[in-house]
matplotlib code that plots the C-alpha trace (Angstrom):
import matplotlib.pyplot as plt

x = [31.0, 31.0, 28.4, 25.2, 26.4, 24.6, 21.5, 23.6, 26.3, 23.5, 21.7, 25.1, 26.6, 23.1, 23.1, 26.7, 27.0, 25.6, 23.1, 23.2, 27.1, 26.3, 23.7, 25.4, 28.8, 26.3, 23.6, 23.5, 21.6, 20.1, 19.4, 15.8, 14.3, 15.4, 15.7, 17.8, 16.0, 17.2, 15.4, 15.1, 17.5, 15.1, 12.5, 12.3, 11.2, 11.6, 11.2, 12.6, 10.7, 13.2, 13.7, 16.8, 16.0, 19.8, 17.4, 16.0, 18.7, 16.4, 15.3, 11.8, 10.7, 7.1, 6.9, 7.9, 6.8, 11.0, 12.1, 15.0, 17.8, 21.6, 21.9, 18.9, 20.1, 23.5, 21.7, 19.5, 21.3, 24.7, 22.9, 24.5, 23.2, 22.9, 26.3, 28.0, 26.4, 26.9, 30.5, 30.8, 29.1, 31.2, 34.5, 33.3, 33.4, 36.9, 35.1, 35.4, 31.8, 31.7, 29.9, 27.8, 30.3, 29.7, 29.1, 32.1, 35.2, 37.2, 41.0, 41.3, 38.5, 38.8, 42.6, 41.3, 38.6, 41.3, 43.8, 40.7, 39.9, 43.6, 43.4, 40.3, 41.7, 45.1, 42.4, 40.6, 43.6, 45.1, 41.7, 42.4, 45.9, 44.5, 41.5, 44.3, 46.2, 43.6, 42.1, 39.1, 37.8, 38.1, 36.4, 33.8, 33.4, 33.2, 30.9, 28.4, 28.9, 31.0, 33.6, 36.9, 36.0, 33.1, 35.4, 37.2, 34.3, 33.4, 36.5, 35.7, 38.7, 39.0, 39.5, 41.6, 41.3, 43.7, 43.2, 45.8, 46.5, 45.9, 48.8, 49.0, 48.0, 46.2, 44.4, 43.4, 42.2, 39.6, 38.7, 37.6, 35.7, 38.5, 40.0, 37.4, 39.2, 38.0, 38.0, 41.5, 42.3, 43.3, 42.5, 42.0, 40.4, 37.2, 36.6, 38.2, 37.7, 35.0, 34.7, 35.1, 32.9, 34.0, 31.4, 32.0, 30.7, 29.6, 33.0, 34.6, 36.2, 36.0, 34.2, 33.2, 33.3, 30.3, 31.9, 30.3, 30.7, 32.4, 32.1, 28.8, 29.2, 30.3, 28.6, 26.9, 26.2, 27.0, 29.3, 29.2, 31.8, 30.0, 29.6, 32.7, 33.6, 33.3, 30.6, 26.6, 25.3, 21.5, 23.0, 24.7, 23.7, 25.9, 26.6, 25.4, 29.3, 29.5, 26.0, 27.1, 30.8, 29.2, 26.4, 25.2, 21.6, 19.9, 16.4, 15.4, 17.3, 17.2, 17.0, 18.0, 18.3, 21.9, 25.6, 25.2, 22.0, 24.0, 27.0, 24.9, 22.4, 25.4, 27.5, 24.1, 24.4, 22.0, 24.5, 22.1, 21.2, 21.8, 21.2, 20.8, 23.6, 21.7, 18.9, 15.3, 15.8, 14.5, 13.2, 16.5, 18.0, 14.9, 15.0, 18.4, 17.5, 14.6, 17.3, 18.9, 16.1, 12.1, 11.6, 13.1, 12.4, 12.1, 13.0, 12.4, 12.0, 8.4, 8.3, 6.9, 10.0, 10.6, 6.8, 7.5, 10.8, 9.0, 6.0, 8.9, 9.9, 6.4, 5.7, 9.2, 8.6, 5.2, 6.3, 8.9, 6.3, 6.4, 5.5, 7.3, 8.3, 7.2, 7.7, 6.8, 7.7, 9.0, 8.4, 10.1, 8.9, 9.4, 13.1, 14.4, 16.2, 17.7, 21.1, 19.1, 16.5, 19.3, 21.6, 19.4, 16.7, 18.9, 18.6, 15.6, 13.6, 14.1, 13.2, 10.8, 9.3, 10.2, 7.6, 5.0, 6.3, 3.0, 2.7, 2.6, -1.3, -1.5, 0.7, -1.1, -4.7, -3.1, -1.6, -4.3, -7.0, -4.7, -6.5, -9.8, -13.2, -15.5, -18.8, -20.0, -19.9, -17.6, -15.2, -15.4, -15.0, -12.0, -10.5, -10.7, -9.1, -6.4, -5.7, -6.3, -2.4, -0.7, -3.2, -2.0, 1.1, 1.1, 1.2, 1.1, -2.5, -2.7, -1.9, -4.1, -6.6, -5.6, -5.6, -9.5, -10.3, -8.6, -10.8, -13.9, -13.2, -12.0, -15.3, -17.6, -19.2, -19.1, -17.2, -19.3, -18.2, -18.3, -16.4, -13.6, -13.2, -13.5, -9.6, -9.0, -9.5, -10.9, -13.2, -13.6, -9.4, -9.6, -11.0, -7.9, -5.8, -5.3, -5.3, -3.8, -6.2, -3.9, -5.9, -5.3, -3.2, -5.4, -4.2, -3.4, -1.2, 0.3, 1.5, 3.3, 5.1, 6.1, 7.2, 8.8, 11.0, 11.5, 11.1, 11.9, 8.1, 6.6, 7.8, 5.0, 2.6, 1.1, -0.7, -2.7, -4.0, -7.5, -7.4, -6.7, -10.5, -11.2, -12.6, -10.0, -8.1, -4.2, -4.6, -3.3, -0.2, 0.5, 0.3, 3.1, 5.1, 5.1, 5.3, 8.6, 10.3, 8.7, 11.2, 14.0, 14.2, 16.8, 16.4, 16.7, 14.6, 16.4, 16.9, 12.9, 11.9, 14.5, 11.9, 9.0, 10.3, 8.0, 5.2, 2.3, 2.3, 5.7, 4.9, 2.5, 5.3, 8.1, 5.8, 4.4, 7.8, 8.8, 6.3, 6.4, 3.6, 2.5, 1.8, 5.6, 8.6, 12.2, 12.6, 9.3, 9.2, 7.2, 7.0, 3.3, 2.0, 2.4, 1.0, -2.2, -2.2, -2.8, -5.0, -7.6, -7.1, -7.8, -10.8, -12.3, -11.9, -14.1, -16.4, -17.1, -17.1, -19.8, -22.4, -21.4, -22.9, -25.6, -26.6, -26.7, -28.6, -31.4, -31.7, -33.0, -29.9, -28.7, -24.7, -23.0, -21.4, -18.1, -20.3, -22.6, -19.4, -17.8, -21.3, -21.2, -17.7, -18.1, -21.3, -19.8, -16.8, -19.4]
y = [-23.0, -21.4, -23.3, -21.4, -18.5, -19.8, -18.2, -17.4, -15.2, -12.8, -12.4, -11.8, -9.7, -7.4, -7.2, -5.5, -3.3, -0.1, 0.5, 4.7, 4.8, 2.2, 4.6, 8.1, 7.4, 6.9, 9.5, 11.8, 11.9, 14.1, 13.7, 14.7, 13.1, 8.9, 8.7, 10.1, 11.3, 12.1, 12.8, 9.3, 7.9, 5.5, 8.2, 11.9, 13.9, 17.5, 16.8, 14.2, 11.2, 8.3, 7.4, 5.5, 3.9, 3.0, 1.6, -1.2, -0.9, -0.4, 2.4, 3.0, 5.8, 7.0, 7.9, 5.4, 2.5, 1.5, -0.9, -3.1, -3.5, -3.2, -5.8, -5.0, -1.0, -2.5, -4.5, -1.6, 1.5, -0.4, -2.8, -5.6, -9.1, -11.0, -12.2, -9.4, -7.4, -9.9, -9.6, -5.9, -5.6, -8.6, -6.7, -3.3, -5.4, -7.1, -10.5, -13.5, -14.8, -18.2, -21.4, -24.2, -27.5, -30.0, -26.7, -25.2, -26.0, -27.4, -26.0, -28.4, -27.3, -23.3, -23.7, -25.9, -22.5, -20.0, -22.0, -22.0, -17.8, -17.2, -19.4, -17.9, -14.5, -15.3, -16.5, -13.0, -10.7, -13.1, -12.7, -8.8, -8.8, -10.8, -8.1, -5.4, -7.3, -8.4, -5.8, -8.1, -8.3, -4.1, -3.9, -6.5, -4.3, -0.9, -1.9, -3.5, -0.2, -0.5, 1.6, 1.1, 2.3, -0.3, -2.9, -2.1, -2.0, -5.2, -6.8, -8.0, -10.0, -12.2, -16.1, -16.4, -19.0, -22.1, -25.3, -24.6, -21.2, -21.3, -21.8, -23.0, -25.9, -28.4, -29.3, -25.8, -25.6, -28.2, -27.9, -24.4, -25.2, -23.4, -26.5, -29.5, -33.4, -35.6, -39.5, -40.2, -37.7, -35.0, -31.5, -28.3, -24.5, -24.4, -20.8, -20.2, -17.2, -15.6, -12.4, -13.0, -11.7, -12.6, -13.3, -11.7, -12.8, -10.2, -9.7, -9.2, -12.7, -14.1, -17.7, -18.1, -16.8, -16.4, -16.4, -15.1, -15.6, -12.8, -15.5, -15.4, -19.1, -20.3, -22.2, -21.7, -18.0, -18.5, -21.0, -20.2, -22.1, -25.2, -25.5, -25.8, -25.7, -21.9, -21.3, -22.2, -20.7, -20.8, -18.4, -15.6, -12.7, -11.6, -7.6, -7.5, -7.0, -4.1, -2.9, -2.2, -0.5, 2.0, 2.8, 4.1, 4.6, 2.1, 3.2, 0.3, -3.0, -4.3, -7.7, -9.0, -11.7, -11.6, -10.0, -7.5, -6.1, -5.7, -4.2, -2.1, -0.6, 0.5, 2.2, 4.1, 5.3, 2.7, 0.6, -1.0, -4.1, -7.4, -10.8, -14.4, -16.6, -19.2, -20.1, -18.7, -16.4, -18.4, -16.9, -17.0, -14.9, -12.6, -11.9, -10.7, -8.5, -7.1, -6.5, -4.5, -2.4, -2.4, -2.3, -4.3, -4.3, -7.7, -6.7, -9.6, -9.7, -9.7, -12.9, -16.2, -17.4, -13.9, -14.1, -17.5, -16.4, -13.5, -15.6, -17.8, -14.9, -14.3, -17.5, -16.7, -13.2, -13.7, -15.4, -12.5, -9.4, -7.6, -4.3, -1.6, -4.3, -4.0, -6.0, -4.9, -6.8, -4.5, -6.1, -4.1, -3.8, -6.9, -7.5, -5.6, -6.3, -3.9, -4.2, -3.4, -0.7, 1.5, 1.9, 2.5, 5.1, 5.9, 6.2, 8.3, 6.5, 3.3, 5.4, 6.1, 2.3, 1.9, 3.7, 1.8, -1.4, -3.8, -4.2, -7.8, -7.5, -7.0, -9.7, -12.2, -11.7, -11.3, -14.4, -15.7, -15.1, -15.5, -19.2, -18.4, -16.0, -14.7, -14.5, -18.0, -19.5, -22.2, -19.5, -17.9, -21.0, -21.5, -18.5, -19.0, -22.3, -20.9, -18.0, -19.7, -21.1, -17.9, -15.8, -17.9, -17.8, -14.0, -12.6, -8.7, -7.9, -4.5, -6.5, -9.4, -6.7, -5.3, -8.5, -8.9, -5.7, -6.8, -9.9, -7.9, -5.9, -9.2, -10.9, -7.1, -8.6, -8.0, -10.9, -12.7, -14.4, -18.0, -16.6, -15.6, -18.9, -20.5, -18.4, -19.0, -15.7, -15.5, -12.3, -12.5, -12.5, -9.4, -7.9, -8.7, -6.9, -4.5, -5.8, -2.6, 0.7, 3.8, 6.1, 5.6, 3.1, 0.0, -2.2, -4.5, -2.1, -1.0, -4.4, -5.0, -1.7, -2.2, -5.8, -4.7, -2.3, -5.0, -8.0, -9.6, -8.1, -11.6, -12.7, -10.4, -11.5, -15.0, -17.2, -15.4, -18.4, -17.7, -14.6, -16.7, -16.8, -13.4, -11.7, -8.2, -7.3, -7.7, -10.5, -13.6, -11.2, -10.4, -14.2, -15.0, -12.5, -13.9, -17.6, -16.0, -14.6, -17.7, -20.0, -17.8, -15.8, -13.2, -12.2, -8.5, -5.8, -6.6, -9.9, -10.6, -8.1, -10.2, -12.9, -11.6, -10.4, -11.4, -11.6, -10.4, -8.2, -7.5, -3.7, -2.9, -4.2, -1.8, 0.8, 0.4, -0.1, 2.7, 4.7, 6.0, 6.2, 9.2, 8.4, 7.2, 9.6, 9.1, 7.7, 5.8, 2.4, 0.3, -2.7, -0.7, 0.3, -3.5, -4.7, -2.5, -3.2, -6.9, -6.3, -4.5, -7.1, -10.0, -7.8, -7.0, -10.5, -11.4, -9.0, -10.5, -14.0, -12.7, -11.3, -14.5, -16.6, -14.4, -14.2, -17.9, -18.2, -15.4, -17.8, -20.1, -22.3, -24.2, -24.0, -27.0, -27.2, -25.1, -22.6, -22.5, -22.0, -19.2, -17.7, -17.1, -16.0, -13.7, -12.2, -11.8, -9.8, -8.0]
z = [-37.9, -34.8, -32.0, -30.3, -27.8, -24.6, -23.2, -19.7, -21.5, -23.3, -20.3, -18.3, -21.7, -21.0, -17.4, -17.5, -20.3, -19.8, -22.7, -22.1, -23.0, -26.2, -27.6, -26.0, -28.5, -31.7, -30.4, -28.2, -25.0, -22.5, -18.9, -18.0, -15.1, -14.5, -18.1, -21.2, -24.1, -27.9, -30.9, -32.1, -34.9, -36.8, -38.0, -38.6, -35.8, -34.5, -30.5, -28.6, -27.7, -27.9, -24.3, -22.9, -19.4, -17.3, -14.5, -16.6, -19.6, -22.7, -25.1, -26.3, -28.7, -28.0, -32.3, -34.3, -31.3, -31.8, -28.8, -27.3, -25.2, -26.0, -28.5, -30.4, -30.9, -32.4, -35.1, -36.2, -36.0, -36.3, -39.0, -37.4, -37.0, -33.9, -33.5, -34.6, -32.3, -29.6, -30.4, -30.6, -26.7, -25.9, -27.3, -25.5, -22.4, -22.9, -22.8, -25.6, -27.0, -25.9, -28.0, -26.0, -25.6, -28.7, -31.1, -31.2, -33.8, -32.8, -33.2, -36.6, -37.8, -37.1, -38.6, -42.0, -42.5, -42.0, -44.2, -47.0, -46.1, -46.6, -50.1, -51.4, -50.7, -52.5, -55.5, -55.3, -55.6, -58.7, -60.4, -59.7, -60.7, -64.1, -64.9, -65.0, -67.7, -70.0, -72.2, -73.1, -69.8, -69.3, -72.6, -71.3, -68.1, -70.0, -72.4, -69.3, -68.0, -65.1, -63.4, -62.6, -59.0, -58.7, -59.7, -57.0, -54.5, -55.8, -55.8, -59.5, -61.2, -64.0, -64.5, -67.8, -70.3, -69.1, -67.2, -64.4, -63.7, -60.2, -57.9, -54.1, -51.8, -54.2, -51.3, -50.3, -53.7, -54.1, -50.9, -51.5, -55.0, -56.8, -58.4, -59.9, -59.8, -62.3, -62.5, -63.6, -60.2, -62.2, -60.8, -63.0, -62.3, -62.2, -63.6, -67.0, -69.2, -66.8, -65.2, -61.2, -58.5, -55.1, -52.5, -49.2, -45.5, -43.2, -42.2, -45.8, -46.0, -49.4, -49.0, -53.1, -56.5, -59.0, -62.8, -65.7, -69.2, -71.3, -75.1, -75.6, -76.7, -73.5, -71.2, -68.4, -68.0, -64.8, -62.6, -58.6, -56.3, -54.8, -51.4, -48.8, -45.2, -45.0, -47.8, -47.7, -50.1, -48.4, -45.7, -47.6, -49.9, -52.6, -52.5, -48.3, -47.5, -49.5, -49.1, -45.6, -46.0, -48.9, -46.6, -43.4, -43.6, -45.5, -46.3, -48.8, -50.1, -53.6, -53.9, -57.4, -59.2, -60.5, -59.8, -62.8, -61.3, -57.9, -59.5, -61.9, -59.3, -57.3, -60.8, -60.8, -57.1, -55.7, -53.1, -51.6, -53.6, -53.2, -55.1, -54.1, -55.0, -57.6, -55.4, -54.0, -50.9, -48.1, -44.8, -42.9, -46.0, -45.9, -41.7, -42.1, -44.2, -42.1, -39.9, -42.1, -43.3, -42.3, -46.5, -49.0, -52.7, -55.0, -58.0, -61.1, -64.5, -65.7, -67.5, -65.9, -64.3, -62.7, -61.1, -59.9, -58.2, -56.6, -55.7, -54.1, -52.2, -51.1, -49.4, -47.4, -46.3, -44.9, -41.5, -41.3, -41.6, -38.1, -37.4, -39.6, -42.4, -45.7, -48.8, -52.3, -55.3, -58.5, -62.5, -64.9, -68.1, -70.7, -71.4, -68.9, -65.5, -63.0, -65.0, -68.2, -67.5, -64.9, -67.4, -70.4, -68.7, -65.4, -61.2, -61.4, -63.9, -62.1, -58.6, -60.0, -61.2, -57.5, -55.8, -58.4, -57.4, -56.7, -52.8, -50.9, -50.9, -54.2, -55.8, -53.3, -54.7, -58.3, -57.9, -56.7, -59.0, -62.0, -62.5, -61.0, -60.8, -57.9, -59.4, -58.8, -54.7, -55.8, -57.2, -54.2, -51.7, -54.3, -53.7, -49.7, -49.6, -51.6, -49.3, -45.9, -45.4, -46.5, -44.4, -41.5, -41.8, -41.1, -37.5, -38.0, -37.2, -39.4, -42.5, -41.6, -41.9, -45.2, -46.5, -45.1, -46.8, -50.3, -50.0, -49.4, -52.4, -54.6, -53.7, -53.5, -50.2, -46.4, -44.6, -41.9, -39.1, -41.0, -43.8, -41.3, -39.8, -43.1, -43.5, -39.6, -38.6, -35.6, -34.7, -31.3, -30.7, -31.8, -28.7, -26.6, -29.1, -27.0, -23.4, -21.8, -22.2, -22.7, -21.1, -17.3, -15.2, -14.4, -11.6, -14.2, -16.2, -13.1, -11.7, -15.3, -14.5, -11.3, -12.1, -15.0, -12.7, -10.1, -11.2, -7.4, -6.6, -7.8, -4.4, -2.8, -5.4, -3.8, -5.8, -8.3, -10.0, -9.9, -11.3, -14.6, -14.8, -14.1, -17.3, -16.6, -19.6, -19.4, -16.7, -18.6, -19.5, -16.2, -14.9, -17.8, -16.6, -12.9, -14.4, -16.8, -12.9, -11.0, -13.4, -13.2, -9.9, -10.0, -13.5, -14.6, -16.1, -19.4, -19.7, -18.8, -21.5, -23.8, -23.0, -24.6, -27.9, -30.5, -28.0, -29.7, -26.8, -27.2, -28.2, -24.9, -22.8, -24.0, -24.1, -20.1, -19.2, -20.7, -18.5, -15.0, -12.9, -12.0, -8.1, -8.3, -7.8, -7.9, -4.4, -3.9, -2.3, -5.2, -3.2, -1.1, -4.9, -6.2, -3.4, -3.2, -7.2, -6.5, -3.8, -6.5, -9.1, -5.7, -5.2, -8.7, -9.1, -6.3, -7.3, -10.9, -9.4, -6.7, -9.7, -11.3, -8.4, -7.4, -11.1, -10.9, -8.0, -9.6, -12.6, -10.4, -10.9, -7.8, -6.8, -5.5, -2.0, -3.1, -4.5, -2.1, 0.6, -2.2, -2.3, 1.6, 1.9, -0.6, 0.7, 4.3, 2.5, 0.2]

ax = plt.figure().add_subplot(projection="3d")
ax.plot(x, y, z, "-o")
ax.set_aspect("equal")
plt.show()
């Protein structure tokens, strides 16, 4: 696998590319002003307010709150992931995507991985080849309900009956997880008399096969490949390859528990589902898909092991909720799966479970209180302990207060303060939720701007220190901004917003920088309006410290020789 692109060739990859001529080729933009504006392509809106900055090389929409740089725009309009939008900037450029020394392949190891692509692909159009000559495999297909053109999207095959049907590099072979060696060193296929779905990576290379049974007296139901130099299995999604060639916008994602519901859901118009290969979808599976799409869908049977598969998924998702994401988790009716329920009531009836489908709040206190009451205290207490590490675990503030609402209704009492902390919620964090007021340009807000613009101002700042004890709202993220251009001087507007993604903050930030002040025009020297911005924070400063003392003093409280000097200082300036 390839090693960890360094740090130093992002920031460099950023600080070239010119993010209006990335986003002008997918939407287009007009010149108003500094900035280019469009009517902004991740929600419906009738008058521009998607802003594209070339000055500090990042877009902000003023609706929807949507934010980033280069890369970021790539991955959710492009619905590419990191690398692959890394890649695509770093082809745009001409440049190769280098890989920190000790990470990389080396040449061995990247030609063993395209000798076992090349084999596995050779496997995927025999298994092709195969379906179109067996009769009992079409029938198989025709009577699940599926296409001859989703077949083909799919890349579905067929394994036949027969010990050694494959052909090529024996090597290759078990390498790959296509051939199985037993004791006596004897090698044979390992899918026989299955129907073959080939699972893609994000760049349509087949890496694996999932087989299924067409005798129902065969066994397992299910055989995947195992895991190889070019397949791990907790890292891919079956049907995410294809989910992005069939479509462009993707509004929801699926997430199943089998091929069949996959393949099915797609045969009914719905190409955008996709199931976990064997195993519980862990949080690296799940971000990706955030990526992808701000809603996904879990979609599981309704018996017991289906609710402990989605409570599975629960537990994963909840470190991954940001702003805009949501997770709801859909039960069909007894008996039925995606596969099941499409093809016997159709798209809209299962559309239409869909938009009934139970949100995350809801399965959480179901789950919950499945074992448990809330009319006695210790029921209650019970219920508490239970939810405290999930309720932790989330970061989004509006659905930590849903959840503190549901709980309210659960238990049919107002929360106190001690019940809060009981859950580690923490009611008097919620005042510096909002550290920048919207209304007018503090100093504070001002000095983020202007920073933000120019990051070399922090030279001009001095030491600001102090002010960390200075009760002004926004000061302690001002200070991290100087500390974040203090440690690397020279750093651009981009690269130090890059910083502070997932800063709780991170949304205030995008949205000041995305502001001009109005005392500022197009040819103003900033460096006079960050200076006299620092001079009013210096001097509110010593105004609060100066009631402080004298408040002291009025109290009857003595001050100690440094206060006593402070006290004079600040009086003479007074």
């Amino acid at each position: 696998m390839a090693g960890k692109i360094p740090r130093s060739f992002i920031d460099d990859l950023l600080n070239r590319v010119d993010i209006v001529e990335i986003i002008d080729a997918r939407v287009p933009l007009k010149k108003k002003g500094r900035e280019y504006w469009a009517c902004c392509p991740f929600h419906n809106e009738k008058s521009p307010s998607f802003s594209v900055s070339p000055n500090k090389q990042f877009y902000h929409c003023f609706g929807c709150q949507a934010h980033g740089n280069a890369i970021s725009f790539l991955m959710d309009y492009d619905h590419m992931d990191f690398v692959e939008a890394v890649e695509a900037l770093a082809q745009h450029l001409g440049v190769e995507v280098p890989h920190e020394q000790g990470h990389a392949p080396s040449r061995a190891e990247d030609a063993q991985a395209q000798s076992l692509y090349s084999t596995l692909e050779q496997c995927s159009r025999y298994f092709q080849d195969q379906l179109k000559q067996h009769s009992e495999a079409i029938d198989y297909l025709k009577h699940r309900g599926i296409s001859g053109g989703t077949a083909k999207a799919f890349a579905i095959g067929f394994a036949p009956a027969g010990w050694n049907n494959l052909s090529g590099d024996p090597q290759q072979l078990l390498q790959s997880g296509m051939l199985v060696q037993n004791d006596s060193g004897n090698t044979y296929d390992r899918f026989r008399h299955r129907i073959m779905f080939p699972i893609r990576d994000r760049r349509g290379r087949t890496i694996a096969f999932g087989g299924r049974i067409i005798n129902p007296e065969d066994n397992p139901k299910y055989l995947n490949s195992p895991e190889s130099p070019v397949f791990h299995k907790g890292e891919e999604i079956y049907g995410l390859y294809e989910m992005k060639q069939a479509s462009s916008q993707i509004n929801q994602i699926f997430i199943t528990e089998g091929y069949m519901d996959v393949v099915a859901l797609a045969e009914h118009g719905l190409s955008t589902a996709v199931a976990t290969l064997g195993t519980a979808i862990n949080g690296g599976q799940i971000e990706k898909l955030f990526r992808l799409c701000k809603k996904l869908v879990f979609c599981f049977d309704a018996d017991q092991a289906g609710r402990k598969a989605a409570w599975r998924a629960l537990e994963n998702s909840l470190a991954a909720l940001k702003e805009g994401r949501i997770a709801r988790f859909l039960f069909l009716p007894d008996g039925h799966d995606p596969d099941t329920f499409i093809k016997q009531h159709g798209q809209q009836a299962f559309l239409q479970q869909v938009t009934q489908a139970t949100t995350l709040t809801e399965f959480l206190f179901d789950e919950l209180l499945a074992q448990g009451e809330t009319h006695s205290p210790e029921g209650r207490a019970e219920l508490l302990d239970k939810l405290r590490p999930y309720y932790q675990q989330i970061s989004l503030p509006s659905l930590k207060h849903e959840i503190l609402r549901e709980l309210e209704k659960r238990l049919s009492m107002k929360l106190d303060a001690d019940l809060l902390r009981i859950i580690g919620d923490h009611p008097q964090a919620e005042i510096t939720k909002t550290v920048i007021p919207e209304q007018h340009w503090t100093p504070t807000r001002l000095a983020i701007n202007l920073l933000l613009q120019q990051p070399s101002l922090a030279e001009t700042a001095g030491n600001l220190e102090e002010l960390a004890e200075a009760d002004i709202p926004g000061i302690d993220l001002l200070l991290q901004i100087l500390d974040c251009i203090h440690e690397e001087p020279g750093i651009s507007s981009q690269n130090l917003l890059s910083r502070f993604q997932g800063h709780p903050h991170e949304e205030h930030l995008f949205k000041i920088a995305a502001m001009t002040p109005a005392m500022q025009d197009e040819d103003s020297d900033i460096q006079p309006m960050f200076i006299d911005a620092i001079d009013r924070l210096r001097a509110k400063y010593a105004d609060s410290r100066f009631q402080r003392l004298q408040q002291k003093l009025l109290n009857g409280d003595d001050l100690d020789e440094r206060e006593k000097m402070e006290y004079s200082q600040l009086l003479k300036r007074s």
